[in-house]
N, C-alpha and C positions, 0 to 999 in steps of 0.2 A: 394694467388696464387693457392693454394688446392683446397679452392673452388670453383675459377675462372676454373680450372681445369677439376673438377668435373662436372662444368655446361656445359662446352663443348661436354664431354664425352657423358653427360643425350641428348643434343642437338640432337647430331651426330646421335644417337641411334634413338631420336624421328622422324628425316627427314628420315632417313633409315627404318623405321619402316610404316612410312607414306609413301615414295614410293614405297617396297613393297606392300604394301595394295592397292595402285593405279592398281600396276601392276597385281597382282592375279584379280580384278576389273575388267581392260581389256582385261587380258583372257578370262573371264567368260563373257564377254560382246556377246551380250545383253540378260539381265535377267527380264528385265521391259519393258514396252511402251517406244517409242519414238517417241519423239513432233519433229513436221517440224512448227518454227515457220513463217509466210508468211506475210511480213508489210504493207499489201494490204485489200481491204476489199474482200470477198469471188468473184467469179466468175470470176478472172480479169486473164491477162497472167500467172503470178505467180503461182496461184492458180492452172490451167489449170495444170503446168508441175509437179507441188507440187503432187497433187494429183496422177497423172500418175505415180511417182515413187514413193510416198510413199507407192501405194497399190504393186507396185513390189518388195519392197525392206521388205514390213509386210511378203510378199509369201515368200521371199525367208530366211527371216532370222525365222519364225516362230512365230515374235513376233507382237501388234498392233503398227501400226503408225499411229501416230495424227496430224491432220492439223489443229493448230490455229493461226487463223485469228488476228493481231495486225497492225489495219492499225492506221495511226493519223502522223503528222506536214512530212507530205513527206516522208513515211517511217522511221522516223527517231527514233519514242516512239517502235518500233518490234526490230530494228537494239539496241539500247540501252539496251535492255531487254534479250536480247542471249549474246550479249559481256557483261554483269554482272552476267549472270548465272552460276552453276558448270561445270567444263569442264570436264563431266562423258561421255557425247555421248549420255547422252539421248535431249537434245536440242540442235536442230540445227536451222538454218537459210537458208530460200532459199528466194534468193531476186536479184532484177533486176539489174541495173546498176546504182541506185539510190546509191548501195554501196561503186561507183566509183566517183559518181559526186556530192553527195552532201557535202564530207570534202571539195571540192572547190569551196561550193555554198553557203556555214555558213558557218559563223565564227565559230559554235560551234555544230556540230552537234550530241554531244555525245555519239560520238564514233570512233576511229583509226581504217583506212579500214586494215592496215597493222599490227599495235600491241596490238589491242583485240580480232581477228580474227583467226582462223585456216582452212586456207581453205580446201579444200575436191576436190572439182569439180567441173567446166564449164557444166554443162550436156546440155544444149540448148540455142540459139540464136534466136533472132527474124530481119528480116532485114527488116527497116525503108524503107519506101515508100513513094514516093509525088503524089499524088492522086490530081485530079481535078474534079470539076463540069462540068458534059455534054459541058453547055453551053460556058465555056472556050472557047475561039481563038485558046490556042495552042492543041495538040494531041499527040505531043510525044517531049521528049528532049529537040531536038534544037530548033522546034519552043520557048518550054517553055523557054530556057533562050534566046531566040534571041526576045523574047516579054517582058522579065525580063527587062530587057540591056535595052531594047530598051523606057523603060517608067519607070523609076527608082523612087521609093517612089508611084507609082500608085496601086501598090494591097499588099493584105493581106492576109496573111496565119496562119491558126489554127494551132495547135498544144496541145497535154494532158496536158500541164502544162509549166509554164518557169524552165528550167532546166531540164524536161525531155529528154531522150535521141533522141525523134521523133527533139523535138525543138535545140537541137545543133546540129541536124545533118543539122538544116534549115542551122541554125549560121554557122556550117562550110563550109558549101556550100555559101554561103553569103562572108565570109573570103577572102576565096581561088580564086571568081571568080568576088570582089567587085561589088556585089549585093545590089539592097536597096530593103528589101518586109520589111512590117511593120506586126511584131509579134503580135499573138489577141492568149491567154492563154488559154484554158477552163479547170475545173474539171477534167480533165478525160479522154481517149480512145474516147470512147462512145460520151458525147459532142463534140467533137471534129470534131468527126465524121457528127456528124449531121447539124452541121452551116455547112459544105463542102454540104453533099446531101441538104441540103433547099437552097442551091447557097446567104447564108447569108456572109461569107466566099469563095472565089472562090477557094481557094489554101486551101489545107493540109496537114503535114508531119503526119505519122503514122505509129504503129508497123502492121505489116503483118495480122495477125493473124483478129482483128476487119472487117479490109475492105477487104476481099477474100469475101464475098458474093456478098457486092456492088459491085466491080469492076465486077466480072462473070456474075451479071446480068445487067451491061451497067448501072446501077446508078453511077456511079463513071467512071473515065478516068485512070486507075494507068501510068503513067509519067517515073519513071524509080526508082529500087532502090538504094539505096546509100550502101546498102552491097557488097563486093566483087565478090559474085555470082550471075545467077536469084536464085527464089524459082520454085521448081516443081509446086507448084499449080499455078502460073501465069510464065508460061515459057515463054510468049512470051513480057514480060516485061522485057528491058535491066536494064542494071547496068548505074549506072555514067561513070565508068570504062571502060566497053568498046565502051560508047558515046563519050569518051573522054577527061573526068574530072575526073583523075588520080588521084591527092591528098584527094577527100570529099568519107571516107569513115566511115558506122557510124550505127550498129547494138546494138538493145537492148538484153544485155547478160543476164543470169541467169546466181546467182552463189550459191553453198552451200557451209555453212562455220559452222564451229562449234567455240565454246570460245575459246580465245588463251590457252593453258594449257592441253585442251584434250589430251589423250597419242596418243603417235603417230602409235603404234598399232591400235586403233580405226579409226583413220583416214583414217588408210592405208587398213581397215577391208570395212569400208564404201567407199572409194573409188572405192574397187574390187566390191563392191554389185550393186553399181549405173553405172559404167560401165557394170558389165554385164550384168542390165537390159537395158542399151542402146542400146543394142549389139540385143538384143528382134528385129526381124521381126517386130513382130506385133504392140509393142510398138515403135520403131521406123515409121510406118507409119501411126500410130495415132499422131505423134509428128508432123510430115514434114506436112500430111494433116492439120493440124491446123493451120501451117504458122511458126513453128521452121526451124532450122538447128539442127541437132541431131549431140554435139560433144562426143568423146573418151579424157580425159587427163589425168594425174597423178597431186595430189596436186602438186606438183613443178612447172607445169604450169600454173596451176589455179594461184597460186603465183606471179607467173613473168604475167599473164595477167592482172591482177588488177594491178600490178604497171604499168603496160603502161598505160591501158585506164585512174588511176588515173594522170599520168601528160601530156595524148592527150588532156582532157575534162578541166582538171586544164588552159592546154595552149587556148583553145575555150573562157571558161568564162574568163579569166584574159584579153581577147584579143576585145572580143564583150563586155565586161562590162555588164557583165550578172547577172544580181539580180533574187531572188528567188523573187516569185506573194506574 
């Protein structure tokens, strides 16, 4: 029992000794680089916003911030790679909505969006677009789904990938208004893009940010988006919502998130940093011209937003029987 006794004591001592040391840790925080891991291959959305605060967040804390690049099996080898890392603050995770939609798109995707995770911040949004080729029938909205309706299983619509966020938001809109368009996958934004402008594809769902040149310069039709708002750079492109298809709404988010276990000083150290380079004029209208929405939140809401969109998008694939390509 003495001994039993004794090992408790040494225990009790070594945990208290060890969160102290965490804690003096996060004081001092930050003392080294910090990596912004991005599970994309360089130049994509991610990247774009990655970089825009990490060069604000290197200004403002004094320290380098590093952007590496972990793209492979759907973001899923970057996301696996941050939730097994130390949760010191110096790795973190900015990543799209892939974080929300692929625990309901594997079976395994090695990794809990909720209990490996510490989130941080929402810092931008991209709002999903249906974009047509010129030569399309329809020109806005209603024609579009009153040509949908009207010829059911007759066209096809590209999309970055199955189970991208452009591709559920088809799916939800498909759902909500029993639609039949016949999904065609591509690699990527970019592909995606291009079967629309070669009119290989008539129809395409896609993030903001890729098709703002096309659409401005009349290669593209943009249709309407499925975000809650317009976007400044295409103002005069409606929403679903106030065309009148209430329920189909569906934006590709960025989130940053550190290991579950990071102290919550850091968190809340990093939260204050990247809001207030949000808060930035300038970076703020380098964000929105690109095709974001620039949000403000506190991890608490970053929190509670990943649980929703993980059981909107969980409800979409469970409902369209949505397999990963």
């Amino acid at each position: 029992m003495k001994i039993f006794n004794r090992f408790l004591i040494i225990l009790g001592i070594t945990c208290f000794s060890f969160s102290l040391n965490i804690s003096l840790r996060a004081q001092e925080y930050p003392n080294r680089p910090i990596k912004i891991v991005i599970p994309y291959p360089p130049g994509g959305p991610s990247d774009i916003v990655g970089r825009l605060l990490g060069q604000a967040l290197s200004e403002s804390l004094g320290k380098p911030v590093i952007i590496e690049s972990k793209p492979g099996a759907a973001a899923n080898i970057g996301m696996q790679f941050v939730a097994r890392s130390i949760p010191d603050g110096y790795t973190l995770l900015l990543v799209s909505s892939n974080l929300v939609i692929n625990p309901n798109l594997y079976a395994n995707p090695g990794y809990d969006a909720i209990k490996d995770f510490a989130p941080i911040i929402m810092p931008a949004g991209s709002p999903n677009l249906i974009i047509v080729h010129p030569s399309f029938p329809a020109k806005n909205i209603q024609e579009f789904l009153a040509l949908i309706k009207a010829n059911p299983g007759k066209y096809d619509f590209a999309s970055p990938g199955g189970g991208s966020g452009p591709h559920l938001s088809a799916e939800l809109l498909k759902l909500k208004l029993n639609l039949s368009m016949q999904h065609i996958p591509f690699n990527g934004g970019g592909p995606a893009l291009q079967a629309v402008l070669g009119n290989q594809v008539p129809i395409g769902f896609s993030t903001l940010p890729p098709a703002i040149a096309q659409v401005k310069s009349g290669k593209l039709v943009s249709i309407a988006f499925t975000s809650s708002s317009r976007s400044p750079v295409l103002p005069d492109t409606p929403t679903l919502f106030e065309s009148g298809v209430p329920e189909v709404e569906g934006e590709t988010l960025q989130f940053i998130v550190a290991p579950v276990g990071t102290p919550s000083v850091i968190i809340q150290k990093l939260n204050l940093e990247f809001n207030k380079a949000l808060s930035n004029p300038e970076l703020q209208a380098r964000l929105i011209n690109a095709g974001y929405f620039v949000y403000n939140n506190s991890p608490e809401q970053t929190a509670q937003k990943i649980r929703l969109e993980l059981d909107k998008w969980g409800a979409v694939i469970k409902a369209g029987k949505i397999k990963p390509d």
